[in-house]
N, C-alpha and C positions, 0 to 999 in steps of 0.2 A: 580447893585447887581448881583452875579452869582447863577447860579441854578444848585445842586448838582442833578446829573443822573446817576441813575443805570443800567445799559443793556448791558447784553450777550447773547451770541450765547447758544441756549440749544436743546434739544431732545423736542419731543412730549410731553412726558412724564416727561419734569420739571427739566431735568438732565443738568448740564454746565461739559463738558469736552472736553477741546480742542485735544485731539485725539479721542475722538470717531466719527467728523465729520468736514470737513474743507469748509471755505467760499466758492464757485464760485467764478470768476472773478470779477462779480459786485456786488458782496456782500464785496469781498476783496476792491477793490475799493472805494466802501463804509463808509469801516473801516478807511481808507486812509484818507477820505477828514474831516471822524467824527475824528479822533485824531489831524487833522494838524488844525482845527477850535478849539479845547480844552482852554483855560483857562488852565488847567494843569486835571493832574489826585491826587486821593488819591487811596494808595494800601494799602491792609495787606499785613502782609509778603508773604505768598505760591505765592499771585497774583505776587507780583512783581519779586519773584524768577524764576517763571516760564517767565514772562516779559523779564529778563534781558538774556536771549537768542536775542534779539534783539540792545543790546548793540555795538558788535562787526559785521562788514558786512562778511558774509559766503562768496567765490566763485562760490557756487551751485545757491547762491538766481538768481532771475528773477530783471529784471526791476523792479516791481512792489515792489516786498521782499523789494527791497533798499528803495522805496521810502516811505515804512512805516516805516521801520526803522529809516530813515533820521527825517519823524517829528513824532515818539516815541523820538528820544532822543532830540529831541527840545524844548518838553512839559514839565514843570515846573511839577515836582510828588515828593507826602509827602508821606510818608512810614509810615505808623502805626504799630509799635511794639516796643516788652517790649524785646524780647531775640536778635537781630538783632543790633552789635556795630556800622556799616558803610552802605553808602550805596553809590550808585556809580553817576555817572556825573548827574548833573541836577536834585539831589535827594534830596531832607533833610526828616532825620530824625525825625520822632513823638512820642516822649514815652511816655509822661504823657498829660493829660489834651485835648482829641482830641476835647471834645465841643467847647472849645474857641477855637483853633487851624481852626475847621471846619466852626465855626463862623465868624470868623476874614475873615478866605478867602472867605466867602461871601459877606463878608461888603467890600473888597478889589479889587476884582477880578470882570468883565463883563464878560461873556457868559456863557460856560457851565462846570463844573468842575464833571470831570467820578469817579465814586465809582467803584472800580477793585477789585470784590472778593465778593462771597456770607459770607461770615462770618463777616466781615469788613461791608455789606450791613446792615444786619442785624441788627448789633451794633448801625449804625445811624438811619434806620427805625428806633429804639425801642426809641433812641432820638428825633425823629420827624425831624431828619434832611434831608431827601431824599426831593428832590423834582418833581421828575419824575423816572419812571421805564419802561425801553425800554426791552421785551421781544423777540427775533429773532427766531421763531418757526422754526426747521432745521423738513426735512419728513423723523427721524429717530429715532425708539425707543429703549434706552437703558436698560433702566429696571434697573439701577442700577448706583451709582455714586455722587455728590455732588448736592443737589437740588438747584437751583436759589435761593429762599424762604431758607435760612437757619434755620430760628424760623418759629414764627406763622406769617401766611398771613396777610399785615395789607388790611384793609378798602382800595378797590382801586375802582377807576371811570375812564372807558376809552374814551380817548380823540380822539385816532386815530389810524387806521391799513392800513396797505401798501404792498405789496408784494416789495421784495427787492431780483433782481436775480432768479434764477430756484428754484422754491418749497421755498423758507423762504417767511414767514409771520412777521411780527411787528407790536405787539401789542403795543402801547402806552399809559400810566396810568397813574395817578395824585392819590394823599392821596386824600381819600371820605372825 
């Protein structure tokens, strides 16, 4: 049975915004070895929009660029939305009915399947579906921007913290 997990990179202050601050090497790294281990991912739309920047390989990228791109586009990802017709390689589509949908790939699926998107997070929290929330404390306050926690904070009990890279912390959480 797989275990749906929520965790992104955020501010001090609770904010997720991929240009207000970018991984280190081992934190990128990191990211690297957490996607190519995945079961697949579930997105909302914004998440995966911004995602599909990794679709095609840039010239500029590094080694490492490639190498996440290569297993981003490996991982099996369901797209949760109602205005969005297509979605692109190694995608399907979720419009209706995401509890069974999210169900299904737990009853199906072994390891760990990523929830990409606080609003999309949320949704499933508020169903009970999460089953871990990974936090990546970045030593940078934004003060403003889309919070981690899109609703209300559920019930959490930490299981584990690590430092990962220069200055990121990871919190690790379970429903209380």
């Amino acid at each position: 049975m797989a275990k749906i997990v929520f965790g992104m990179n955020q501010s001090l202050d609770g904010y997720v915004d991929h240009e207000g601050f970018a991984p280190d090497p081992t934190l990128f790294r990191h990211w690297i070895e957490h996607v190519r281990g995945l079961a697949g991912s579930v997105y909302g739309r914004r998440m995966y929009e911004v995602m599909r920047y990794w679709d095609e390989d840039r010239p500029e990228w590094s080694a490492e660029q490639h190498e996440f791109a290569a297993a981003w586009r490996r991982q099996p990802k369901w797209v949760v939305s109602r205005s969005l017709k297509s979605v692109g390689p190694n995608a399907t589509l979720v419009e209706d009915d995401i509890v069974a949908v999210i169900r299904g790939l737990k009853a199906q699926l072994v390891g760990e399947i990523a929830v990409s998107g606080p609003e999309l997070a949320r949704s499933l929290t508020e169903l009970g579906l999460v089953d871990e929330y990974r936090l990546y404390f970045h030593p940078v306050v934004l003060g403003r921007g889309k919070p981690f926690f899109a609703g209300s904070r559920p019930s959490l009990r930490l299981v584990a913290g690590d430092r990962l890279g220069e200055g990121v912390i990871r919190l690790t959480y379970v429903p209380a």
